[in-house]
C-alpha positions as CSV (number, residue, x, y, z in Angstrom):
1,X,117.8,150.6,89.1
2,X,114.6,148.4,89.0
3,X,112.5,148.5,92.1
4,X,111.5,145.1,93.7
5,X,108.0,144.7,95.7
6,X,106.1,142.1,96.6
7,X,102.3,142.3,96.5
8,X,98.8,141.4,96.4
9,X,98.6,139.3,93.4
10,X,95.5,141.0,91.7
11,X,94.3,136.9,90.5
12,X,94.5,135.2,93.9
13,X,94.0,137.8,96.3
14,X,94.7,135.7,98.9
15,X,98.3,135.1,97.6
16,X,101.5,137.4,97.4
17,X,103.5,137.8,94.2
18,X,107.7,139.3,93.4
19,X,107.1,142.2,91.1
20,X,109.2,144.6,89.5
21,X,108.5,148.6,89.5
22,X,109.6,151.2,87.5
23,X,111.9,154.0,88.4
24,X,109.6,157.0,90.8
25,X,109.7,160.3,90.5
26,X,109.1,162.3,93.7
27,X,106.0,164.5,93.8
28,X,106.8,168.2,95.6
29,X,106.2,167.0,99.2
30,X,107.7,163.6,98.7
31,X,111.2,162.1,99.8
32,X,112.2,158.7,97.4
33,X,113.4,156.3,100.2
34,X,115.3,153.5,99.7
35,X,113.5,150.8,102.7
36,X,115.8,149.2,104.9
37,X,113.3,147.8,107.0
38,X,109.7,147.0,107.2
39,X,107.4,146.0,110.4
40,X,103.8,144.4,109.4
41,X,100.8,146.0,111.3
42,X,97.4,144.8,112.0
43,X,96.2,147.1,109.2
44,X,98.6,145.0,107.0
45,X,96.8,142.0,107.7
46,X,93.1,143.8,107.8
47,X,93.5,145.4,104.7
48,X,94.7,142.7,103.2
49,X,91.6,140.7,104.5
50,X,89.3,143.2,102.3
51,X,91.3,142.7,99.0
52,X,90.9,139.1,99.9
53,X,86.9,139.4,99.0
54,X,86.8,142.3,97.0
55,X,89.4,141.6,94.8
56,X,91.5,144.1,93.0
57,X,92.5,145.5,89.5
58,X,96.5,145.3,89.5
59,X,99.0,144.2,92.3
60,X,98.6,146.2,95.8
61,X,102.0,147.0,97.4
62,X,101.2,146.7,101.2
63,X,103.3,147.9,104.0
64,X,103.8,151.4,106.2
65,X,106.0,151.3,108.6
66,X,109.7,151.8,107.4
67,X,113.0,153.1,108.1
68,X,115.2,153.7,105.2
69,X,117.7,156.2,103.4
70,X,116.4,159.4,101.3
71,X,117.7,159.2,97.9
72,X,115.9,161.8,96.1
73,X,113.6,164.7,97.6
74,X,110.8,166.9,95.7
75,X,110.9,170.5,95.0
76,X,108.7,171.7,97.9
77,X,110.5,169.3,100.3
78,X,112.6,170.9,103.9
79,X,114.6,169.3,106.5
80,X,115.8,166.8,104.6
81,X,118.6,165.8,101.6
82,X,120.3,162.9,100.2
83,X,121.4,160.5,102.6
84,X,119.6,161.2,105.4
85,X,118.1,158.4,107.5
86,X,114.4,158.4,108.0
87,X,111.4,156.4,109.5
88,X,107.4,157.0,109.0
89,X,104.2,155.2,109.0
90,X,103.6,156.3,105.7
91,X,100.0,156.8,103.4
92,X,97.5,154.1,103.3
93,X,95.9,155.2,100.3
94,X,99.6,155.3,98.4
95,X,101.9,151.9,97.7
96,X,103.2,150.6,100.6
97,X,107.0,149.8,102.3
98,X,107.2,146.1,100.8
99,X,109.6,147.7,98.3
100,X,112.8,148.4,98.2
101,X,112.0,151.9,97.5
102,X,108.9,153.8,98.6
103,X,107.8,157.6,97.6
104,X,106.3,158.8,101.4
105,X,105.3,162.9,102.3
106,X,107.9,164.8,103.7
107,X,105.3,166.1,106.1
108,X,104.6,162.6,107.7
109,X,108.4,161.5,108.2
110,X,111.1,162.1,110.4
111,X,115.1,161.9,111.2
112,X,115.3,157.8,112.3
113,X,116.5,157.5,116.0
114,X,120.2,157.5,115.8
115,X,119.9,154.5,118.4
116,X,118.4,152.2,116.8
117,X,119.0,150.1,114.1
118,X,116.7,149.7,111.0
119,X,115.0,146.9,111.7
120,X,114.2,148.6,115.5
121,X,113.4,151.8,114.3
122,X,111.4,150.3,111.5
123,X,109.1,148.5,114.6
124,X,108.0,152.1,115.5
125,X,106.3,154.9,113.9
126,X,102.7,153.7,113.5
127,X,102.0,152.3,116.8
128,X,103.9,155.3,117.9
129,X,101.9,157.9,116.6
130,X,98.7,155.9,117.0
131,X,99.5,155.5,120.6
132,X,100.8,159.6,120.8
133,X,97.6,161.3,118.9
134,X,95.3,158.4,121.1
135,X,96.5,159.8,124.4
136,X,97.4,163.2,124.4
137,X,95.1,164.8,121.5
138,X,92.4,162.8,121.7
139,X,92.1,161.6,125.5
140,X,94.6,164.5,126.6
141,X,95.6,162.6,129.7
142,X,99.2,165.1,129.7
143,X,96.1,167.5,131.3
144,X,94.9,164.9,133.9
145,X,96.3,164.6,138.2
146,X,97.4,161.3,139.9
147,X,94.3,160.6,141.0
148,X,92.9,159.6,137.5
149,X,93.5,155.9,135.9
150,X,93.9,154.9,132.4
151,X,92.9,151.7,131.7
152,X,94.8,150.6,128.4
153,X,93.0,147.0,126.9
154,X,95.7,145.0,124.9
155,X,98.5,146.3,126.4
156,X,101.3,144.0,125.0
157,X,100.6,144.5,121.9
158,X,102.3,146.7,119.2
159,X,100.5,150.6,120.2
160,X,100.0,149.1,123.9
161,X,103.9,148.5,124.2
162,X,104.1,152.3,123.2
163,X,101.2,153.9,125.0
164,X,102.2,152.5,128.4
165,X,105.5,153.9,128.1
166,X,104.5,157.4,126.7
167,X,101.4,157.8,129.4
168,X,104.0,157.0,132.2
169,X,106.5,159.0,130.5
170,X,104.6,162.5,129.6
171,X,101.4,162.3,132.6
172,X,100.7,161.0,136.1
173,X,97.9,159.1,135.5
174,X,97.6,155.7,137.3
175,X,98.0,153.3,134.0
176,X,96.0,150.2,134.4
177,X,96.8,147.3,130.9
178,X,95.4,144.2,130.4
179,X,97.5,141.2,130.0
180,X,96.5,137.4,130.1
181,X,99.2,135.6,130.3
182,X,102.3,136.0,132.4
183,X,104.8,136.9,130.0
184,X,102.5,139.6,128.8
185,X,102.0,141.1,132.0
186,X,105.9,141.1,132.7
187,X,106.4,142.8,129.1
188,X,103.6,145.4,130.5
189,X,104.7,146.0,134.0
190,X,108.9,146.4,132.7
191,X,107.4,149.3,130.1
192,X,105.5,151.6,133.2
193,X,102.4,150.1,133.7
194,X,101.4,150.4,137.1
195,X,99.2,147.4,137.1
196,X,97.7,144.5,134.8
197,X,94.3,142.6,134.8
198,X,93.1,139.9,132.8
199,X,91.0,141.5,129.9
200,X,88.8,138.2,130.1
201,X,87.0,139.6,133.5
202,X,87.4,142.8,133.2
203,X,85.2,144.2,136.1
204,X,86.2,141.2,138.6
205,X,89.7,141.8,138.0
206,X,89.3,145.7,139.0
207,X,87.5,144.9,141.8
208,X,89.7,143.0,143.3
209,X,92.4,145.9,142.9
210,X,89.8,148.1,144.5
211,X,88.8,149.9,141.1
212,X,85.2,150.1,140.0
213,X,85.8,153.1,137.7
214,X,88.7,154.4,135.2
215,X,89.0,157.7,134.2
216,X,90.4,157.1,130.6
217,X,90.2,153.4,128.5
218,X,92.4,153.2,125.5
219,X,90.9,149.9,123.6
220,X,93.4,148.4,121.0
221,X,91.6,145.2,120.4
222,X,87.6,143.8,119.8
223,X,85.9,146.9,120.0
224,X,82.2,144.9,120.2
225,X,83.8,142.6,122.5
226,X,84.8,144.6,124.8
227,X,81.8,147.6,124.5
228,X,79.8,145.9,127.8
229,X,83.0,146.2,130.2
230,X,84.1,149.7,129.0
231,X,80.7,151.2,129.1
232,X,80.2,149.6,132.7
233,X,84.0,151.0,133.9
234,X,84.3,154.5,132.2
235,X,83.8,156.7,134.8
236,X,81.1,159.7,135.0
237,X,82.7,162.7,132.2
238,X,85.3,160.0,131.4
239,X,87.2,159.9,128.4
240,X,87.2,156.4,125.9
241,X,89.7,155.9,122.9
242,X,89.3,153.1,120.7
243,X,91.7,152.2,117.9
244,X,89.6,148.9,116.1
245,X,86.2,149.6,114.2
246,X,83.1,148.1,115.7
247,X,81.0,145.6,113.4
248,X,77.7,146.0,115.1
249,X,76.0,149.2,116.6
250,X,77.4,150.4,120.1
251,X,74.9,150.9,122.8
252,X,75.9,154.2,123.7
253,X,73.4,154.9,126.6
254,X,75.8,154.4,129.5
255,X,78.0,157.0,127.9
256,X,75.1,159.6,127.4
257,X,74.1,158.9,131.3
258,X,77.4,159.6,132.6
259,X,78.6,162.1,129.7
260,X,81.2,160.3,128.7
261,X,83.0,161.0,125.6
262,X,84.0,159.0,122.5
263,X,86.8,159.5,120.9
264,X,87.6,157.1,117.0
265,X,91.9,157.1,116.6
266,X,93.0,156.2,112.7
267,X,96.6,157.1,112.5
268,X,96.5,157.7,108.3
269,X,93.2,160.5,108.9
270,X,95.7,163.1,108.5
271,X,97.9,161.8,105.2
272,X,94.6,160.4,103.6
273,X,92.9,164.0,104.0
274,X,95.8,166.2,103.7
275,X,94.5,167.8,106.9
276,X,95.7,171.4,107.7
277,X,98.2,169.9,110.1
278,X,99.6,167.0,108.3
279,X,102.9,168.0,109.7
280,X,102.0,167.0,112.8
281,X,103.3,163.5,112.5
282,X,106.4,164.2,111.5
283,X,106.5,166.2,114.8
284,X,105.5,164.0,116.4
285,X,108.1,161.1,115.5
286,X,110.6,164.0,116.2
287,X,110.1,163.9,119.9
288,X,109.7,160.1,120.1
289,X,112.9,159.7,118.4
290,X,114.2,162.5,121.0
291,X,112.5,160.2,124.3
292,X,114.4,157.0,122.0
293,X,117.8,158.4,121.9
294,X,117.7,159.7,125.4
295,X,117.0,156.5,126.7
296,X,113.4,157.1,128.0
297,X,111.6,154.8,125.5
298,X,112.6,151.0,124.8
299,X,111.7,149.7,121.3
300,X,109.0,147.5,120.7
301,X,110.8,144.8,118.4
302,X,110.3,141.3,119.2
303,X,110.9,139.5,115.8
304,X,113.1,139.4,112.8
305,X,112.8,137.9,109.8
306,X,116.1,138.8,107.1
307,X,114.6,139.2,103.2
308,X,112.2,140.8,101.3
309,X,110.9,137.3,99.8
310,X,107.1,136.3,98.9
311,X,107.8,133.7,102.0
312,X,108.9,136.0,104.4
313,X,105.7,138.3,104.1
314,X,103.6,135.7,104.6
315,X,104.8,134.3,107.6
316,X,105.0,137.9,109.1
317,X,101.5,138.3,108.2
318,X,100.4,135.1,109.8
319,X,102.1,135.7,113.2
320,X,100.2,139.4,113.5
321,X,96.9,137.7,112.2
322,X,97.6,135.4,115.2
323,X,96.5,138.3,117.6
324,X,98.9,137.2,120.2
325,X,102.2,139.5,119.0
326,X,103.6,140.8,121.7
327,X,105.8,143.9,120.3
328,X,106.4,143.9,116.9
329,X,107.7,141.5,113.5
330,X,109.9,143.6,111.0
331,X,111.6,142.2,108.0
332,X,114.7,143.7,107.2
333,X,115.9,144.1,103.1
């Protein structure tokens, strides 16, 4: 059975090309999946940016989020056979989920939320681990009392649509997101958050809620942009996150004055280092699928687009590179 993908065509980067891939062979950790469903991520659209001027050797199969069918496991694989259904957020340093079969770790994948559907469960995994390993291994707000905030910047976006949630859901912090338009802020407030502000005025928007310092800041979009505000906000011994690398230097002497701490969240660290504890995402998609088939966490999908076509990706790739998504785009095969 051939394998269809559509990638990075290596002589116009900028472009997408239909390609055809031979059979693969699992490696001892890996599960062959055959990809139901596919959501595009800001990383999609980022690293894509970089091939863009770098160029590349041969075609580069994006894509990491998935939900799909195992059809063949490795040797050293458990928990899993033919015929299960799965989802993950897969290896950024391995071929991507535009395919209609993928080789991903064992380690890194879990049982799909019998819940959803593909194209919803597909819509989850990486801003659900990124929003999981942000908050409660890094920040550690599970640890934190009621009377500590969490300010979460881009909250109606892809991870913010999952953090609010999972910080209402598993602490009792105060959880603070930034929304600028009204929609947004309904789309925050109906997923937990306790309160939204306009990320545009950051400190005059607090203030007028009474707030003049947040315990914990989660930033999900412009790093640089938003350095001033968060530096000026974070409370003294306060905890920041940020998910988006900076492109100039930070000014980190507001954090040393107040010993503030921060904290760098890349959800593929673990899969592209093999860390001791690679494992640990496939726990943790085991107890968001849990919270998703109990009812306690909505799905993030806002957008469907039917086809694994050179069209299709492109258009998905142009509405995230828009940086107005709110939830997620998934194209189902």
């Amino acid at each position: 059975m051939s394998i269809k993908a559509i990638a990075v065509n290596p002589q116009q980067p900028a472009d997408f090309i239909e390609i055809t891939l031979d059979s693969l062979t699992p490696g001892a950790f890996d599960l062959l999946v055959e990809v139901k469903a596919a959501s595009i991520n800001p990383v999609d659209t980022k690293v894509h940016g970089g091939l863009k001027k770098k160029g590349l050797p041969q075609p580069r199969i994006l894509g990491w989020d998935a939900a799909g069918v195992v059809v063949s496991v490795g040797e050293k694989v458990t928990g899993f056979r033919v015929g299960d259904e799965v989802w993950y957020a897969g290896d950024i340093t391995r071929p991507g989920s535009n395919a209609t079969q993928q080789l991903v770790d064992a380690r890194i994948t879990a049982h799909k939320p019998r819940s959803l559907n593909w194209a919803q469960a597909a819509a989850l995994p990486l801003t659900a681990i990124t929003a999981w390993e942000a908050l409660f291994e890094h920040l550690k707000i599970q640890q934190a009392g009621a009377d500590k905030s969490l300010l979460i910047i881009g909250g109606a976006g892809g991870v913010g649509s999952l953090a609010i949630p999972l910080a209402a859901l598993r602490s009792s912090v105060k959880v603070i997101a930034t929304a600028s338009r009204p929609e947004s802020a309904a789309w925050c407030l109906e997923r937990g958050a306790d309160l939204t502000v306009d990320y545009r005025d950051l400190k005059a928007q607090l203030a007028k809620e009474g707030i003049d310092k947040v315990d914990y800041i989660l930033c999900l979009n412009d790093t640089d942009g938003h350095w001033p505000a968060i530096s000026e906000l974070i409370a003294p011994l306060g905890q920041i996150c940020t998910i988006v690398e900076n492109e100039k230097p930070l000014d980190q002497n507001q954090l040393k004055l107040k010993s503030a701490a921060l904290h760098w969240e890349f959800m593929f660290t673990r899969s592209m280092f093999s860390t001791p504890d690679i494992a640990q995402q496939g726990e943790i998609l085991k107890q968001v699928s849990q919270l998703v088939d109990e009812g306690k966490l909505q799905g993030t999908l806002s957008e469907t687009l039917h086809g694994l076509t050179v069209e299709n990706l492109k258009a998905a790739h142009s509405r995230v590179a828009d940086g107005h998504m709110q939830g997620k785009i998934v194209i189902t095969y």
